[in-house]
C-alpha positions as CSV (number, residue, x, y, z in Angstrom):
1,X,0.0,0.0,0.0
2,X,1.5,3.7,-0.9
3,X,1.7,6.4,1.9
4,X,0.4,9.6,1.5
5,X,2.2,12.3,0.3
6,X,4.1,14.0,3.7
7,X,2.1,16.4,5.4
8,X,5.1,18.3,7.1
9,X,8.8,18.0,5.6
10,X,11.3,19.3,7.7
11,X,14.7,19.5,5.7
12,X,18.3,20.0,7.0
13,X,17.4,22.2,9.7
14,X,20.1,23.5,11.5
15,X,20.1,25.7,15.2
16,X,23.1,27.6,17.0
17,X,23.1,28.6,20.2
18,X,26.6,30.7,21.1
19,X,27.8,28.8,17.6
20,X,27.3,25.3,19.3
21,X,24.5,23.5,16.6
22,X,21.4,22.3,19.0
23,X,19.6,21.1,15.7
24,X,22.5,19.8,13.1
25,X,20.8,18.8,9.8
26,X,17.9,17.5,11.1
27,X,15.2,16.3,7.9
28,X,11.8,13.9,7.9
29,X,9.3,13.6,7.1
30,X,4.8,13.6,9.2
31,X,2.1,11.7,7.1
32,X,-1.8,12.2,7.9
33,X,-2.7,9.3,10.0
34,X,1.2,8.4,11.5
35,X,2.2,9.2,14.9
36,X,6.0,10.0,14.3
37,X,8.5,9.9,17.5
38,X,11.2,12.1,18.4
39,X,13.3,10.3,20.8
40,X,16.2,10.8,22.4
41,X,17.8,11.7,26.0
42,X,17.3,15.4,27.5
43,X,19.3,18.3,25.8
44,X,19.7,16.4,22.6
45,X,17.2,19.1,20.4
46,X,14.0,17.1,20.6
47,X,11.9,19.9,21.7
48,X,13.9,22.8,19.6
49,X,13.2,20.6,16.6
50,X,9.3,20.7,17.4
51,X,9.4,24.3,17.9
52,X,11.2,25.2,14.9
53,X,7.9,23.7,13.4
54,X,6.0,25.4,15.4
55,X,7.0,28.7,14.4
56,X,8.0,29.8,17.9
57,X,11.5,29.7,17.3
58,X,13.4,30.5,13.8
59,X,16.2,27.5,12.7
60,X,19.6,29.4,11.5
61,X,19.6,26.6,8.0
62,X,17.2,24.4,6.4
63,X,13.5,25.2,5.6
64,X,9.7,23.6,7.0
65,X,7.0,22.9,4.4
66,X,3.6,21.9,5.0
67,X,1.7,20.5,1.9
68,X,4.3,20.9,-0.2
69,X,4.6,25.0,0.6
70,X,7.7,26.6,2.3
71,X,6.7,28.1,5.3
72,X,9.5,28.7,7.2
73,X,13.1,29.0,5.7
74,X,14.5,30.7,1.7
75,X,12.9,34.1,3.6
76,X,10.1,33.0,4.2
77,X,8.3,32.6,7.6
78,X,4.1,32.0,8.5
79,X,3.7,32.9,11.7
80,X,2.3,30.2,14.0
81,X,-1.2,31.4,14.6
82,X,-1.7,30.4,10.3
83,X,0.1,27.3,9.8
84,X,-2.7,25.3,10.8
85,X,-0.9,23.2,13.7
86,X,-1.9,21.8,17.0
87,X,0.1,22.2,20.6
88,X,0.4,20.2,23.5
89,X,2.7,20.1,25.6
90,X,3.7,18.9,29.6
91,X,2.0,21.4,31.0
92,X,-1.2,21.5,29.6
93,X,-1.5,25.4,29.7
94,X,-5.1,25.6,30.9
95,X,-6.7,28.9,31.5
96,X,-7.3,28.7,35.3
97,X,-10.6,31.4,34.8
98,X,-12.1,29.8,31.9
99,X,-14.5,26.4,32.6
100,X,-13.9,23.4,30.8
101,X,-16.0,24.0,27.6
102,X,-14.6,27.9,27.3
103,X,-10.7,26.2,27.4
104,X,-11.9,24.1,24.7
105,X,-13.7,26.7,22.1
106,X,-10.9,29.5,22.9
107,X,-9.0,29.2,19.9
108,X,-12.7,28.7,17.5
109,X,-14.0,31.6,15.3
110,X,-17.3,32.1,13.5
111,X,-20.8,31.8,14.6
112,X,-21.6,31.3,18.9
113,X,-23.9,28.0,17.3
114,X,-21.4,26.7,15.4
115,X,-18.7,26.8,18.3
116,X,-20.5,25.4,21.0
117,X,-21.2,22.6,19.0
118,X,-17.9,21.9,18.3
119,X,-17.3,21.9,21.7
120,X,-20.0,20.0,23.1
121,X,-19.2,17.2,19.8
122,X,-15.2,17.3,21.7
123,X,-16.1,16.8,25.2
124,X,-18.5,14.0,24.4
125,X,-15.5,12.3,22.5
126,X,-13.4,13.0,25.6
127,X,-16.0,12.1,27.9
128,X,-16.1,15.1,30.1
129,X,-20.0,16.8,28.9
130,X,-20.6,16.5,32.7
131,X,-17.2,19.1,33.7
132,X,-18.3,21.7,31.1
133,X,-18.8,24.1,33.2
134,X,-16.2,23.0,36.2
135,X,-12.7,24.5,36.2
136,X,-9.5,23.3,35.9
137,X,-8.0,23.3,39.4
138,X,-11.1,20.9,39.7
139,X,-10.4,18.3,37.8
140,X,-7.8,15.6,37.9
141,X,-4.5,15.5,36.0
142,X,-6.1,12.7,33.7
143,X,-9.4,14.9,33.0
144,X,-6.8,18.0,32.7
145,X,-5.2,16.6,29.7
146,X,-8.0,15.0,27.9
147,X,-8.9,19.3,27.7
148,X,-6.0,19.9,26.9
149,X,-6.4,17.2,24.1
150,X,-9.9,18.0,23.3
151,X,-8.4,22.1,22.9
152,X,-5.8,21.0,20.5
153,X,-8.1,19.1,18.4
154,X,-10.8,21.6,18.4
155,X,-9.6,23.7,15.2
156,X,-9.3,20.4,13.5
157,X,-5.5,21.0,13.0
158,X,-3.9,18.4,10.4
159,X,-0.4,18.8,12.4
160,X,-0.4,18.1,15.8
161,X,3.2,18.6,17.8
162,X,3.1,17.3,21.4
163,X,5.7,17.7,23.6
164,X,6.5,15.3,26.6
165,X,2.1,15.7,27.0
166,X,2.0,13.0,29.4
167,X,4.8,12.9,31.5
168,X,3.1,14.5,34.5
169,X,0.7,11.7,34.7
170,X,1.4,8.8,36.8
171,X,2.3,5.6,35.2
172,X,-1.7,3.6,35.1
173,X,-3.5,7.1,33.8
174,X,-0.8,7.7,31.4
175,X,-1.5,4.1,29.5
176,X,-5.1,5.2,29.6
177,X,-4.8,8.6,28.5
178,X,-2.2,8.1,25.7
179,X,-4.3,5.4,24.3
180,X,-6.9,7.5,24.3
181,X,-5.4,10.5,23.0
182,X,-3.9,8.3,19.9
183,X,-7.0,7.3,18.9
184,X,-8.4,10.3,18.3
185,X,-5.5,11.6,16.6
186,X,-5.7,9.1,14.1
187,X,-9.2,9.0,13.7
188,X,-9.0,13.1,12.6
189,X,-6.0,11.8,10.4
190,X,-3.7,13.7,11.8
191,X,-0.2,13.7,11.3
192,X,1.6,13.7,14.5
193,X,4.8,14.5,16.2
194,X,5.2,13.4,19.6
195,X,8.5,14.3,21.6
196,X,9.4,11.9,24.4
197,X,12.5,10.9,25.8
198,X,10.4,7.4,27.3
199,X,11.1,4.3,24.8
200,X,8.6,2.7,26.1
201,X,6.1,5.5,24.9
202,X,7.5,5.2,21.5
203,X,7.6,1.8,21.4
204,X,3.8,1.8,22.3
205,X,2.7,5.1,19.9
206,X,5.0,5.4,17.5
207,X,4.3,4.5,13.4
208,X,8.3,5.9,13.3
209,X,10.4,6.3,15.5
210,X,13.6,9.6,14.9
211,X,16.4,8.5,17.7
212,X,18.3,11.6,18.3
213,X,21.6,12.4,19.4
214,X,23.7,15.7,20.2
215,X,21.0,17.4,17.9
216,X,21.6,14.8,15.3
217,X,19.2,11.9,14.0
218,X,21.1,9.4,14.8
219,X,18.6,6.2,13.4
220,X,15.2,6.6,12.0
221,X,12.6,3.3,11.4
222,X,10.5,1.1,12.5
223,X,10.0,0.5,16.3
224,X,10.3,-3.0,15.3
225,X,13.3,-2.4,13.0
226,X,14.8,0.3,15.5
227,X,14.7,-1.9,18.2
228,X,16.0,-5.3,16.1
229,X,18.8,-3.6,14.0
230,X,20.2,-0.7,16.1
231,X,22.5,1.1,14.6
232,X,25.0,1.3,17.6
233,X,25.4,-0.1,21.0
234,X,24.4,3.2,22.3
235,X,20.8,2.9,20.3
236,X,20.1,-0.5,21.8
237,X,20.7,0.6,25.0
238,X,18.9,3.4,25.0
239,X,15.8,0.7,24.4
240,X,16.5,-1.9,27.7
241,X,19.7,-2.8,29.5
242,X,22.1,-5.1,27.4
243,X,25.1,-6.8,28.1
244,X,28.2,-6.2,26.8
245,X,31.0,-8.3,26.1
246,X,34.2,-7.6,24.6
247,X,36.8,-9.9,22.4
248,X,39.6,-9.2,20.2
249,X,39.2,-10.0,16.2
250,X,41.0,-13.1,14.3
251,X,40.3,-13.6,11.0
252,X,36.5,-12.1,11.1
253,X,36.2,-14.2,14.3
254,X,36.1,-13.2,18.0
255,X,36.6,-15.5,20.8
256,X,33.6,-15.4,23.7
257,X,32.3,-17.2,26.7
258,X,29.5,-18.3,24.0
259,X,31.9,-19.3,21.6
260,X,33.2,-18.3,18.5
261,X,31.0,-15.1,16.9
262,X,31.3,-13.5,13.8
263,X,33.0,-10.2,13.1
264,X,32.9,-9.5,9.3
265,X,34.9,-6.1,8.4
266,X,36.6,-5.7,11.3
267,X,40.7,-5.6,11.2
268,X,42.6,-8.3,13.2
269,X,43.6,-7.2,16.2
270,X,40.7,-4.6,16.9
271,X,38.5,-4.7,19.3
272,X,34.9,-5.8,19.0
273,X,31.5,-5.8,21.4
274,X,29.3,-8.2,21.3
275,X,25.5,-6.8,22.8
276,X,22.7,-8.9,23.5
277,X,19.9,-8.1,25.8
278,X,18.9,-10.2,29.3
279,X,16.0,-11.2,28.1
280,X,17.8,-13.0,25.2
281,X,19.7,-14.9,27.9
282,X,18.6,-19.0,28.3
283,X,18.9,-20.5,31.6
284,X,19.3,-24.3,31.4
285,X,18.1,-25.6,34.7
286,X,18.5,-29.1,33.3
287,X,22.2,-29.2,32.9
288,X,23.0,-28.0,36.3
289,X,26.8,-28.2,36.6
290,X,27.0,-30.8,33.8
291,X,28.9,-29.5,31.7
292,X,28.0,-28.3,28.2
293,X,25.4,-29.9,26.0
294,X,26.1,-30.1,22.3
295,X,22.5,-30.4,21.3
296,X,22.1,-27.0,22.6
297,X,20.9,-25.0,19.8
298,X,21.3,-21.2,21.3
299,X,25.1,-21.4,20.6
300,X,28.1,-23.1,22.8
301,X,26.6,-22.3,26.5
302,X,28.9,-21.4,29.2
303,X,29.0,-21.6,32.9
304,X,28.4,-18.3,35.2
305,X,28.3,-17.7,39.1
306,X,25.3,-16.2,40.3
307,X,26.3,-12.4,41.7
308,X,23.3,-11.3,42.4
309,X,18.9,-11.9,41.9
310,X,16.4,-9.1,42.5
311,X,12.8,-10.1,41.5
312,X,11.1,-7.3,40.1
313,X,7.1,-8.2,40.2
314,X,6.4,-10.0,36.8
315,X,10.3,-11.1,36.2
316,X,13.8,-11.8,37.9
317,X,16.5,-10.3,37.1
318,X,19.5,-12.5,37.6
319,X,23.6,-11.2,37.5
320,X,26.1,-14.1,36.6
321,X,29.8,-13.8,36.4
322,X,31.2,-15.8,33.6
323,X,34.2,-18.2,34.1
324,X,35.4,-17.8,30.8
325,X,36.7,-14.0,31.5
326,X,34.8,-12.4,34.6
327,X,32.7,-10.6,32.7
328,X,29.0,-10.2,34.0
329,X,26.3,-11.1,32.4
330,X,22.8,-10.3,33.5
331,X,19.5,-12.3,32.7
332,X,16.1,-11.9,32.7
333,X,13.9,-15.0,34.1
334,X,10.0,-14.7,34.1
335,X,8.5,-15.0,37.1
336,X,10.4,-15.8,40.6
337,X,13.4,-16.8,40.3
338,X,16.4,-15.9,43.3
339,X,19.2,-18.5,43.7
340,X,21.5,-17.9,45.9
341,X,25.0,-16.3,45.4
342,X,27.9,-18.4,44.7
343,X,25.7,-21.1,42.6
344,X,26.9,-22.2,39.1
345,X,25.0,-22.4,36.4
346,X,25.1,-22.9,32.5
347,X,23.6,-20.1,30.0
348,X,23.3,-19.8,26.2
349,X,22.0,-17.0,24.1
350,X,20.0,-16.0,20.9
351,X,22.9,-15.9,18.6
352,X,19.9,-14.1,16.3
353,X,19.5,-11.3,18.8
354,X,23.3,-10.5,19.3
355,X,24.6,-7.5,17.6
356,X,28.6,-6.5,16.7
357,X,29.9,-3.4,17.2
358,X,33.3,-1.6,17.0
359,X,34.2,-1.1,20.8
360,X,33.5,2.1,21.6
361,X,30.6,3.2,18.7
């Protein structure tokens, strides 16, 4: 199936603060209907980005076009109040003197009849018709945002740029409210831009997901393919913990306590990681101190010491220090699972979910 044509293109966009480059060449692409993610740790030019395309801050290089039209950049700027784009951000930004429905229909023009039906067809959708005519400081967070929300939506914008919108809300309302929030977003088929620096929230809205990095993008995709193919050992861990070990190249080969793994195009003699995740890590609880099995079909399996076990509600986590060079090696184990320190046993790993990188990248 073709996409539709890009809503918003933002291309090589560049911002300087005292000459250091926030933004550095920053260019993608929003389609109606796709939730796009900006990710990336704080201070890495997430939420200039956004407000470049906003319109509330001017980028130094690189232009903004919406439907095809330069809007901001070759000397050209449309202020924000025309481009047709929806805000939210962390804050929410009620009025504290205006009720529910007169937050709502602020930003609507034309007829009074026409407006408050708008309004009352927005807080049906976010189910709050019985806090029309409550104010802000009286509702919860949750009923705060889906305003907020229900605000942004209300001048039908076909861009809507959210900014860290749920982070204030504790971890059970924030499922609820995102979800929420999404599907009315793609049900206007709007193109969306959400700034986060939670993978899990991208993982769980995104259609694509931008990984930035000192104001560059660092890996655009898939969350499936982002996640799966990383492009460096910093962009997988950025998605769970991994573990990381390190061997020395011989002819495309590198010696590990799981063997022998490949290491195409790296030099002899350099340095290589291998990073796999804990939940990647088998446990056989079979072998016991055996010794290894050849049938084993995860790769050659190698005997740890447990360090340390935590159980952390649905799973254990479980810290092993490998014979083969003291490294430690951490796995995740559904359900409860705490040996005791000291105890030996034999793990293996997804040779299919290991990934090689140049030590150090």
């Amino acid at each position: 199936m073709e996409r539709a044509a890009p809503r918003l293109k933002a291309s090589h966009l560049t911002r300087r603060f005292d000459g250091r480059a926030v933004v550095d060449d920053v260019s993608f692409e929003l389609r109606p209907g796709e939730v796009t993610c900006l990710l990336g740790p704080s201070g890495c030019g997430k939420s200039t980005t956004l407000r470049i395309l906003a319109g509330v801050d001017v980028q130094d290089e690189g232009e903004v076009a919406i439907d095809g039209k330069i809007i901001a950049g070759q000397g050209r700027f449309l202020a924000p109040e025309h481009r047709g784009v929806g805000l939210m951000f962390q804050d929410f930004a009620l009025f504290p003197h205006l009720t529910v429905a007169q937050n709502v229909g602020f930003g609507l023009s034309g007829a009074r009849a026409a407006r408050d039906e708008r309004v009352a067809a927005l807080l049906q959708r976010v189910n709050l018709c019985a806090h029309a005519d409550d104010y802000p400081h009286q509702l919860s967070g949750g009923e705060q945002q889906r305003v907020a929300l229900a605000r942004a939506l209300a001048p039908k914008p076909r861009i809507m740029l959210m900014d860290e919108p749920f982070s204030g809300l504790d971890n059970r309302l924030r499922d609820a409210v995102r979800d929420e929030t999404l599907e009315h977003l793609k049900e206007a088929d709007t193109a969306v831009l959400l700034v986060t620096h939670e993978p899990d929230e991208a993982m769980r809205m995104a259609d694509e997901i931008i990984l930035m990095r000192d104001g560059r993008i660092v890996q655009a995709g898939s969350p499936y393919n982002i996640y799966h193919a990383p492009v460096d050992r910093a962009a997988a861990a950025f998605f769970s913990d991994v573990n990381i070990i390190r061997g020395k190249v011989n002819g495309a080969l590198t010696e590990t306590p799981f063997g022998m793994f490949l290491a195409p195009g790296y030099a002899d003699g350099s340095t290589v990681e291998i990073v796999f995740r804990p939940q990647h890590v088998a446990i056989d609880f079979d072998r016991g101190g055996k010794g290894p099995n050849p049938t084993v079909s995860q790769g050659t399996p190698a005997r740890g010491i447990v360090e340390r076990a935590r159980f952390m509600g649905n799973e254990s986590l479980v810290e092993f220090r490998m014979d083969h060079d003291g490294s430690i090696v951490t796995a995740v184990v559904p359900a409860v699972f705490l040996p005791k320190p000291g105890m030996a046993l034999w793990l293996s790993i997804r040779r299919d979910r290991c990934f090689v990188f140049s030590a150090g990248a």
